[in-house]
N, C-alpha and C positions, 0 to 999 in steps of 0.2 A: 247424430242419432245412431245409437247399434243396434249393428244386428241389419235382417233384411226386413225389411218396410213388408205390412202387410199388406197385400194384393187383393185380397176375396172382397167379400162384402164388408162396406163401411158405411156407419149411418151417417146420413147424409149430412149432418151435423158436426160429425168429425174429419169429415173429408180434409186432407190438406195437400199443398203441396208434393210433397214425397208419396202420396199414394199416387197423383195425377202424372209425379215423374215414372213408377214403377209401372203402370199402365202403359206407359211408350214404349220404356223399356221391352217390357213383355212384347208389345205388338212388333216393335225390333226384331225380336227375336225370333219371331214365326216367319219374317223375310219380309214382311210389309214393307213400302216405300218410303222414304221420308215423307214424299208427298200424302199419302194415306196416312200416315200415321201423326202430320200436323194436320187431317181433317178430322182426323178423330177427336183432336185433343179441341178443335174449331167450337167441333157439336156440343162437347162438353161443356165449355168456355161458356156459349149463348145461353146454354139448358140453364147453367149455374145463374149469370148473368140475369136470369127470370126470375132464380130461387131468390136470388138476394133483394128482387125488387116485390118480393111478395113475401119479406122477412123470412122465411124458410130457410135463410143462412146469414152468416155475417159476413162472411169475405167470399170471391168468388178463386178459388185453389188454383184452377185454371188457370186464370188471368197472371198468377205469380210464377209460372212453368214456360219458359221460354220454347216457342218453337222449335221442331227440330229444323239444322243446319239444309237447306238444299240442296240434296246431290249432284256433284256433275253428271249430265251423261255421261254411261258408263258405255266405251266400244272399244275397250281392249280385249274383249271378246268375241270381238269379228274374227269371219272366215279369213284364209285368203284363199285365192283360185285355185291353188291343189285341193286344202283343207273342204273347200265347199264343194270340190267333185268328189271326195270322198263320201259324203254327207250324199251326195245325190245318186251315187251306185248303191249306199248301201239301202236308200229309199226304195231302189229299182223293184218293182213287182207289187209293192205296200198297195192297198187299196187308197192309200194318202200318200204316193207319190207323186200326185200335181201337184197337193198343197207345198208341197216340199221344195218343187221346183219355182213358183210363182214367186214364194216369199225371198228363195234365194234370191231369183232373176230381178221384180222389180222391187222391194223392201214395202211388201204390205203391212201392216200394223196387223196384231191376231185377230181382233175384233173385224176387223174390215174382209180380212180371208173368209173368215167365217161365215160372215150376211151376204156371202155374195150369191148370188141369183142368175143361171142360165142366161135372162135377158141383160142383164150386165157385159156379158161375153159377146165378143164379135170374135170367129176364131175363122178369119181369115187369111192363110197360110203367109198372104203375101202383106197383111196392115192389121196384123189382130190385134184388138184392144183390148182393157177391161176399164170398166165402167164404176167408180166408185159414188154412194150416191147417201150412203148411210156413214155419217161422219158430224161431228160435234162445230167445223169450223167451213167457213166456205171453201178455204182452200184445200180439205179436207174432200170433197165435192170435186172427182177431176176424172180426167180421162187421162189411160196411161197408154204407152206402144207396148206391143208384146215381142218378143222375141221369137222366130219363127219355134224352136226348140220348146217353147214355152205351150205355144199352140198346140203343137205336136201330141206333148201330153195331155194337155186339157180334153185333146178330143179324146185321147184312149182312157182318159178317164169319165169322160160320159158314154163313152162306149159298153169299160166296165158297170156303172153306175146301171146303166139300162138293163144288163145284165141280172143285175142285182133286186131291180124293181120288177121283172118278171118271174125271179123265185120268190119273191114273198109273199106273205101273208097279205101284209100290209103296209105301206109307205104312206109318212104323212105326209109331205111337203115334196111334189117331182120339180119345185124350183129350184131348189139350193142346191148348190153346188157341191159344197162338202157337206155330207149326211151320215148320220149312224145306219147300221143296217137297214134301221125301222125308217128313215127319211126325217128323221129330229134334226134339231140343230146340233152338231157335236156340243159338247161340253168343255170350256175351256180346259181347265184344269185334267182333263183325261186327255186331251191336246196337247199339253204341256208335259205328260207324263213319257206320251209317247215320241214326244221332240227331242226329251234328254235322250232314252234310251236309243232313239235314232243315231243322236251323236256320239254318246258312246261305245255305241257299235261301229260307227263310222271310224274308231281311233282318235279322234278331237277330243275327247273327254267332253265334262259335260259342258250345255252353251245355254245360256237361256234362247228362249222363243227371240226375243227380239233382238238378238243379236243376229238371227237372219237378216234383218231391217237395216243393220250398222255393217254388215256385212255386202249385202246389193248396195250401198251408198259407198262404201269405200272403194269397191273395185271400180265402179263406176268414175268416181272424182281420180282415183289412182291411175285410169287410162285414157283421163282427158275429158269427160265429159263436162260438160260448162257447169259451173255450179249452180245456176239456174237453171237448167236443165235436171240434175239431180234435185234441186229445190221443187221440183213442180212433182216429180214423179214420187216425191217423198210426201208431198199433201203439207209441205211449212208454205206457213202462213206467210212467211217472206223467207228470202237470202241469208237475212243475218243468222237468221236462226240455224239454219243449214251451217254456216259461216261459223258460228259459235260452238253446236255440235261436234261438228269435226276440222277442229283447229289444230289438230292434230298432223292430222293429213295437210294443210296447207304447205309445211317446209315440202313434202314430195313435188308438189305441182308448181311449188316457183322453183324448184330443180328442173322440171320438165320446161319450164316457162324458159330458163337459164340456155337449157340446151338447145330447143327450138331455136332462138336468136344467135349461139354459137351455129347451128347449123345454116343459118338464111346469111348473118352477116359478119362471122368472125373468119370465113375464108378469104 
């Protein structure tokens, strides 16, 4: 077929293939995930799948457009421990500089940073927790340890925050933790805006969001921490997953594995 496949409106009569491929394409190309962009083609596939059983079509287009390919995770764009102190000085003062530190420290997913709620926080210098409670899977549902450093900010950020809710006008919501001026829920994508620019100011260039997440797991696994131990604090539904994610990392820790036992019994 030449030429480029028309995109816009097709009557639904003509739909075929090559428009159902140019539609991924496109959504490709705006940064969409594999994963989103084979639910798109999912929705499509059902709708048509109706059309056809209520003769409104003859073939379902969808059905002959192979899925797209599942991506590996992707954490070749994790910190490492200079890179992510960088990242955290240049946070220094931001009114989102806990967010900054939390996702570093323990690898919160954004959605999870975001819903989180005052009484989720135990910010007990010496055993602070966070409390995750809004998540899609059970394992997702956990409690995590804080890092005293971690507590540290949290409280100077509701320090500021309280700051904040006595000059205003008005505040919706004094739960949540991370808030717009007004007390809203931030907005992801204006979250996101201000993560790149963070990092790019940090000199890392740019990182997405959840490479803070592949970043707290790798230093983690990178200085021993048990990998069920980073499985738990990560909210995977098991080990292997964890395991599978960063497969990567494993040649480091059967090096460290190597050395330990040169150390206890190759003297």
């Amino acid at each position: 077929m030449g030429g480029r496949p028309y995109v816009g409106k097709v009557p639904l009569a003509k739909l075929g293939p090559e428009h159902v491929q140019a539609m991924m394409r496109a959504l490709e190309r705006k940064g969409l995930s594999p994963r989103t962009v084979s639910l798109a083609r999912t929705v499509l596939r059902r709708s048509l799948g109706d059309a056809v059983r209520w003769d409104k079509v003859s073939r379902n287009a969808a059905a002959l457009v192979r899925a797209p390919r599942k991506a590996e995770s992707k954490i070749d764009d994790a910190l490492d421990a200079g890179e992510a102190a960088q990242v955290l000085a240049a946070a220094a003062g931001h009114r989102l500089e806990a967010l900054a530190v939390l996702v570093l420290a323990v690898g919160l997913r954004q959605g999870e940073a975001l819903s989180l709620r005052w009484d989720d926080l135990d910010l007990d210098a010496d055993g602070g927790t966070v409390t995750i409670t809004e998540s899609k899977t059970d394992a997702g549902r956990r409690t995590v340890a804080l890092p005293p450093f971690v507590v540290l900010a949290l409280r100077a950020h509701r320090a500021r925050q309280l700051k904040e809710r006595l000059a205003a006008t008005y505040w919706d919501d004094p739960e949540l933790v991370f808030a717009t001026m007004a007390g809203t829920k931030l907005n992801r994508s204006n979250v996101l805006h201000w993560w790149l620019a963070l990092t790019v100011s940090a000199g890392v260039g740019r990182r997405r969001f959840h490479a803070s997440r592949h970043t707290a797991a790798t230093l983690m696994l990178n200085n021993g921490v048990p990998l069920e131990v980073v499985s738990a604090t990560l909210g995977h539904a098991g080990y292997a997953i964890t395991a599978d994610v960063y497969a990567k990392v494993r040649p480091k820790l059967q090096r460290q594995a190597a050395d330990v036992m040169e150390g206890l019994l190759g003297g």
